[in-house]
N, C-alpha and C positions, 0 to 999 in steps of 0.2 A: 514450662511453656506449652501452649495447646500444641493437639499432633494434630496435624490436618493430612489429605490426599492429595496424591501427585500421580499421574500416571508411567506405569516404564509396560512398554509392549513386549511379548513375547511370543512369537509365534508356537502354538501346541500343535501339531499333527495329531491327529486321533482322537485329541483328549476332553472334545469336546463334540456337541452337534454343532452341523454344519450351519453357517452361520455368521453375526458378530458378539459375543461372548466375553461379558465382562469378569472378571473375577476380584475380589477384592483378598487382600493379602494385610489390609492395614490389623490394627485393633479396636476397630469400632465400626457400626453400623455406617454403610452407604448409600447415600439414597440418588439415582443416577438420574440423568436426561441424555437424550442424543439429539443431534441434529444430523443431517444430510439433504443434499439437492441430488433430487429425479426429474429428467427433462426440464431443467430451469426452473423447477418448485425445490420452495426449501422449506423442510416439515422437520419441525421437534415433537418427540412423543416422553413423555415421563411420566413418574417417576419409576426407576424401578429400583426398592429395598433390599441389599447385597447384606450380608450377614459377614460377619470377621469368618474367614475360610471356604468361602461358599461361591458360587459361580453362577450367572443370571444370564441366558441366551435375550439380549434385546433384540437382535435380526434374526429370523430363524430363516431357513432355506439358501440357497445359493446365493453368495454375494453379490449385487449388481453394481455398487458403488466403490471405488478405492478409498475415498475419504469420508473419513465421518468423525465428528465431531463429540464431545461428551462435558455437562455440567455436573456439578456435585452441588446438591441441597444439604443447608447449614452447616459448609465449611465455609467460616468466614475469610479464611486466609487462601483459600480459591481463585486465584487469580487467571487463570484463562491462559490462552497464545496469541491475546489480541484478537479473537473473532467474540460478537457476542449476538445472541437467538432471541426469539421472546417463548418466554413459558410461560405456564400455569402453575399457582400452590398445590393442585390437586392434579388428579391423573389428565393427561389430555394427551391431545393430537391435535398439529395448529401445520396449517400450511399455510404458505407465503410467511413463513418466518422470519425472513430479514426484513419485512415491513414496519409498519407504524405497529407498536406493540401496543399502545395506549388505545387506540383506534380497535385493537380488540379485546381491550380488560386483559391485556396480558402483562408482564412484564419484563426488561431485558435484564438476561444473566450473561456471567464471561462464559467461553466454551473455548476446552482444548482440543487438540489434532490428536487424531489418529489415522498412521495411512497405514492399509492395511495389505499394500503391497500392489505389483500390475498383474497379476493372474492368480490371488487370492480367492477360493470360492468358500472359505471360515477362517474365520480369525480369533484367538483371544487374547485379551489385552487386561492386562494386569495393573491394579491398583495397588500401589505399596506403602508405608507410611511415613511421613518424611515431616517433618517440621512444618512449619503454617508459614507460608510467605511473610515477610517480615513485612511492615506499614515502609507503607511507601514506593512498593513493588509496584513492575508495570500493570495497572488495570486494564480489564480484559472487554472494555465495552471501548466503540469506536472514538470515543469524545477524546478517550485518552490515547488510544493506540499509537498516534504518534510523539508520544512521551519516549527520548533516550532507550534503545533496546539494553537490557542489558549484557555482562559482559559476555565474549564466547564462552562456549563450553558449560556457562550454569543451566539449571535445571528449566529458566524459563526460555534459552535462547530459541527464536524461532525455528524452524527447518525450512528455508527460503524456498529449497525444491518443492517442500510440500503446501508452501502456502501458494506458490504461481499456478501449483496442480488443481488447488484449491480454486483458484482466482479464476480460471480459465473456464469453469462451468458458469454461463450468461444466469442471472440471477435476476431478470427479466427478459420480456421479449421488448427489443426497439423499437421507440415511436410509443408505447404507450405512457410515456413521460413530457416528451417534447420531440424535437427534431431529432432523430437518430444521427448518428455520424460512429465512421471507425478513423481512425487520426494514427499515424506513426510520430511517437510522441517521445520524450527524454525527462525525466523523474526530475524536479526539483527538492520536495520534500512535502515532509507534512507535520503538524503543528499548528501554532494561533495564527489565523491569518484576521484581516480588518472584519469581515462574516463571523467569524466562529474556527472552532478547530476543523480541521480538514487536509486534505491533500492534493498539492501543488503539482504540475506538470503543464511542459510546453510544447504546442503546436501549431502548425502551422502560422507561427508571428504572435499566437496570443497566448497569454497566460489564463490555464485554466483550473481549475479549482471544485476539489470534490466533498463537499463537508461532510463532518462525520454526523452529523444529524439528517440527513438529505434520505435518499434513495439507492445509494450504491452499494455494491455486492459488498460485505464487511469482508468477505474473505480477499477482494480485491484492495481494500483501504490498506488489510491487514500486511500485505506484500509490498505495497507502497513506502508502508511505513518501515520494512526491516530492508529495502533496496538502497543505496546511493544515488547523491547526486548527479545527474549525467546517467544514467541507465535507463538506457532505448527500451521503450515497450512499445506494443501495441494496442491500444484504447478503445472499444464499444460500450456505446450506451446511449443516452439521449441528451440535449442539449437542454438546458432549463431557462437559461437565461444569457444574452448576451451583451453587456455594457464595454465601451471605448475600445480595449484590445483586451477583456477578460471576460471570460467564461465561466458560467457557472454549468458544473454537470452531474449528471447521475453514471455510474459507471454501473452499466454490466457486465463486463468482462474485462478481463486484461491478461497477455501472453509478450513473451520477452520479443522483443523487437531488436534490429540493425541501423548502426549508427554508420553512414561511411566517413564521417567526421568525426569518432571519436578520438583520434591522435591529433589534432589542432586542437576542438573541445577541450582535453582534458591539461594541455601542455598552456593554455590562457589561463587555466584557474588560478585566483591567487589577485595580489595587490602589484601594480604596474603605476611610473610616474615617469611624466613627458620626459625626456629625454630633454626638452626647449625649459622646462618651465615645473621644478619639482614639487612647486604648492598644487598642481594640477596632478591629482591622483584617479587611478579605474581600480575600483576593485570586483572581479567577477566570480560569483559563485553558483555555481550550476549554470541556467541559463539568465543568469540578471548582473546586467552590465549598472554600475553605480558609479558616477561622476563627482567626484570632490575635487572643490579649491577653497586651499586653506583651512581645511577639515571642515568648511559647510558644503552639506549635501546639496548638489547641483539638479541633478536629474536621475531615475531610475530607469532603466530603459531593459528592454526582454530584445534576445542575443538569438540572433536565428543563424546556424550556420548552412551553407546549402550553395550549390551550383549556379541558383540564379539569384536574383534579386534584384525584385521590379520586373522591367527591363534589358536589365543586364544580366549576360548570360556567360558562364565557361568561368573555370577555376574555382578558388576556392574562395565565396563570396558570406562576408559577413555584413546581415543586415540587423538594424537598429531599431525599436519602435519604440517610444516615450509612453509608462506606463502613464493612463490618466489623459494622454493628446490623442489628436484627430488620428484612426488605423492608418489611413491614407498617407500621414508624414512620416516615411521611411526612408533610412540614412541607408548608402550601402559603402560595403570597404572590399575592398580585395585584401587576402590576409595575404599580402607578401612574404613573412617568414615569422615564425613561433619558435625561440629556441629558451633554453634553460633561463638567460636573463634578462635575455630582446627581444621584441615583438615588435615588426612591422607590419604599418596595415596603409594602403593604399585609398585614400577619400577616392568614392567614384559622382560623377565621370572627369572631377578636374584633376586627379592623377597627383595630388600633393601627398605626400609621403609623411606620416605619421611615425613617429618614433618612439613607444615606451621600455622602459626598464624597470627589474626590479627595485624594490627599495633598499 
């Protein structure tokens, strides 16, 4: 079986110039790229040719970045951590790197994480040799990123700390896309949506949607995609497009956010049937409320939990909006009580009392 590269970091004290400092440890020639963002530019510089034993400063002088990023040329079994850059075949230096690559005769590679720690001023990071990702492995450009992570603990699982750390440097400035907005917002997922692949999350009553072909920070996609459903973030970028109650966006940043409804949120997830009437099934997952009778799908509707709704204000109020209907037809409920097999939800303002149970 071919031997491919895998990175394992190892901090050296002394034992190198100061710096970012690669070392390769495999048995065969390495040929490197790095990527990193300064002031919301993100620049790849490569190649640089590592010798089996040998050690290559690509940052020299003081560190000014924690994260930084790294590619390997002609390992095909290279799969990345889910972020991917654009480079060049030959040597280069390419800023605005999470751009349109084709747009500069470049092209996109997968890139793995290095953090290099919060008051690092050199680092060196160790390339070891380890078996070639096996076919089928998660790939490391955005289209796939949200493809199943895999399991804990293996060699490709993400470091969620260090992708939000990652996600958290604005990978443009706002408004040069579309309308800026920052939204406190709760993770759906990410995967095939009706667009293309991408990443789902909701705010303010609409479901919004970040494709992995678009504009947004990979390292923000990259976070999205190894988060759960129901996980409060904070969302900038620009707005691209707006149809019915969905959002199409560019993210440039994103930082973990507060839910003060995640104990009702998470205690609804799951499949519920009327208490009146048990061909009448909800089933919600993340924020999307789905109505069946008689196992046909009735309506899909985006689940906004919050203190007010509309008009109505105080407690804990759950509002409804019909993906695909007018923004303006919004249902609201008072969630009267969520427990292990019962959910009650109060229709407002006629106060009839809705009943469901588990199945």
């Amino acid at each position: 079986m071919r031997v491919g590269l895998i990175g394992c970091l190892v901090l050296l004290a002394g034992q190198a110039e100061a710096g970012l400092t690669l070392c390769n440890d495999g048995a065969a020639r390495a040929s490197v790229a790095i990527a990193y963002a300064a002031d919301g530019v993100w620049t790849t510089e490569g190649w640089w040719g590592v010798e089996p034993g040998a050690c290559t400063v690509v940052q020299a002088g003081d560190l000014r970045q924690r994260h930084y990023y790294y590619s390997l040329s002609g390992d095909a079994g290279f799969a990345g951590d889910g972020y991917s850059f654009c480079t060049m075949p030959d040597a280069f230096t390419l800023t605005g790197a999470d751009g349109d690559c084709a747009a500069m005769d470049a092209e996109s590679r997968a890139f793995a994480h290095i953090d290099t720690g919060p008051d690092a001023t050199d680092f060196t990071y160790r390339l070891t040799a380890a078996q070639a990702a096996a076919p089928g492995a998660k790939q490391a450009d955005m289209a796939t990123a949200a493809a199943p992570l895999p399991e804990e603990g293996s060699a490709q699982t993400p470091d969620l700390a260090g992708l939000m750390a990652a996600a958290a440097i604005p990978s443009f400035e706002r408004g040069m896309s579309g309308e800026p907005f920052v939204v406190n917002a709760v993770m759906q997922g990410c995967g095939p949506t009706e667009g293309g692949d991408g990443c789902t999350f909701y705010a303010e009553g609409a479901r919004w949607i970040a494709y992995a072909t678009g504009q947004s920070n990979p390292a923000a996609l990259a976070a999205m995609a190894a988060l759960p459903a129901g996980a409060a973030l904070v969302v900038s970028g620009d707005m691209i497009f707006f149809g019915d109650i969905t959002v199409e966006a560019a993210i440039a940043s994103l930082e973990p956010g507060e839910d003060a409804f995640a104990g009702p949120r998470a205690a609804m997830q799951g499949a519920w049937v009327s208490a009146d009437d048990p061909q009448s099934r909800v089933d919600i997952v993340g924020s999307e409320w789905t109505d069946t009778y008689a196992d046909e799908v009735l309506r899909v509707s985006v689940l906004t939990l919050s203190d007010t709704c509309g008009e109505i204000q105080g407690g804990v109020l759950l509002g409804q909006q019909m993906m695909g209907g007018d923004p303006s037809d919004l249902m609201c409920y008072e969630v009267l009580s969520v427990g292990e097999d019962r959910m009650e939800l109060s229709y407002l303002p006629r106060g009839n009392t809705l009943v469901y149970l588990r199945p």
